[in-house]
C-alpha positions in Angstrom: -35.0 50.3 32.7 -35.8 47.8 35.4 -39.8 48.0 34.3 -38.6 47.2 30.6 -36.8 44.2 31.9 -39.7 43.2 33.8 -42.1 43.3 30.8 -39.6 41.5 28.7 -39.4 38.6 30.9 -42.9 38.5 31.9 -43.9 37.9 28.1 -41.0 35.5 27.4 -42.6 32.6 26.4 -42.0 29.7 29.1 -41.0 26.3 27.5 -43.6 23.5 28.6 -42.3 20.1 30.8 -43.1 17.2 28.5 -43.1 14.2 30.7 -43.4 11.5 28.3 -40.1 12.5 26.4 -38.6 12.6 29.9 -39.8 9.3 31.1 -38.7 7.9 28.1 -35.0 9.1 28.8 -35.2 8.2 32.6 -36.6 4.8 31.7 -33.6 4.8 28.7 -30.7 6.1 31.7 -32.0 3.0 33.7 -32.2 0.3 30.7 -28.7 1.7 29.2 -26.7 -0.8 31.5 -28.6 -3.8 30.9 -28.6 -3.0 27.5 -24.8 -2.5 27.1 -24.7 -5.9 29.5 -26.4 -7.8 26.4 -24.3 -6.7 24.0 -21.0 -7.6 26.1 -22.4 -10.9 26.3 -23.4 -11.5 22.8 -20.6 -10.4 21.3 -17.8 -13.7 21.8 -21.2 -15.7 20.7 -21.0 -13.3 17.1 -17.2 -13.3 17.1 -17.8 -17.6 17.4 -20.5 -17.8 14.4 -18.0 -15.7 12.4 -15.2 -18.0 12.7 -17.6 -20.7 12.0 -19.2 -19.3 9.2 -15.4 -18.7 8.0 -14.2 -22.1 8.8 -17.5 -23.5 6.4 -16.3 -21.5 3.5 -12.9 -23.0 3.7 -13.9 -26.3 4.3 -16.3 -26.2 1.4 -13.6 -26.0 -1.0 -12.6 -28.9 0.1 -14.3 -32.0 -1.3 -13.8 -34.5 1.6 -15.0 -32.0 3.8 -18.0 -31.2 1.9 -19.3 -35.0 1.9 -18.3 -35.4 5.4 -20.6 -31.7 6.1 -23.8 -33.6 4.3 -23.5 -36.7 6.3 -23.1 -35.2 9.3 -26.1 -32.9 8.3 -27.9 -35.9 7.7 -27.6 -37.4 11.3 -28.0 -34.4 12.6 -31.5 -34.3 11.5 -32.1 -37.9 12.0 -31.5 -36.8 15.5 -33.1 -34.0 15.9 -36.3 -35.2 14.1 -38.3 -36.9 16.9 -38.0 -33.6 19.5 -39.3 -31.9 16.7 -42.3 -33.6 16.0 -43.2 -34.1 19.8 -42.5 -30.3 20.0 -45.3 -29.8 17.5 -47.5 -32.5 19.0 -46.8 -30.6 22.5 -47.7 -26.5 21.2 -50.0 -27.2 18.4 -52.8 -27.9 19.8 -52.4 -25.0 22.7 -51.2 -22.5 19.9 -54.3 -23.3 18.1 -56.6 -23.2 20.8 -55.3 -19.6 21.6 -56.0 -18.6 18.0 -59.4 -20.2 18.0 -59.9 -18.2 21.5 -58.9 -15.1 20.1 -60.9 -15.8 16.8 -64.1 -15.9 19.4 -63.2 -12.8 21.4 -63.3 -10.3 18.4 -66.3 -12.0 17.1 -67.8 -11.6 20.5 -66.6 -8.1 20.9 -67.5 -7.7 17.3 -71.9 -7.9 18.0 -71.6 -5.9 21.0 
């Protein structure tokens, strides 16, 4: 009986290591905290644009409020206008340089 048990578990087939489904969890068991981190930190920042998302629908029921929301909208972007033009002036021309650099690499790479 000992040789049958022998043969039996000399042609059991062996189950193979795969190391890129375990370096994915080992790389997962080390991200899990940071992960969990983020969402602990988002989460009053969700709970805050809920209330205020809330507190909109109310207050546009409210007529007074609603003209007060569109002037205030209204300087808001007055404001905010001039950072956003100079913030395209700034990136433009470097985002389209790195699309015109890239355009030239895979035409380069493309007649090699």
């Amino acid at each position: 009986m000992t040789a049958l048990r022998k043969q039996i578990v000399a042609e059991a087939p062996v189950a193979e290591v795969a190391t890129a489904g375990g370096l994915k969890n080992v790389a997962l068991f080390f991200a899990a905290p940071f992960i969990g981190l983020a969402y602990i930190v988002a989460l009053p920042f969700y709970g805050l644009a809920v209330l205020a998302m809330l507190a909109a629908r109310v207050a546009g029921k409210n007529e007074n409020l609603r003209v007060l929301g569109v002037a205030l909208k209204q300087i808001a972007m007055a404001i905010a206008a001039p950072f956003v033009g100079l913030a395209f002036v700034v990136f433009f021309p470097v985002i389209g340089l790195a699309l015109l650099l890239g355009m030239a690499g895979k035409a380069a790479t493309a007649r090699a």
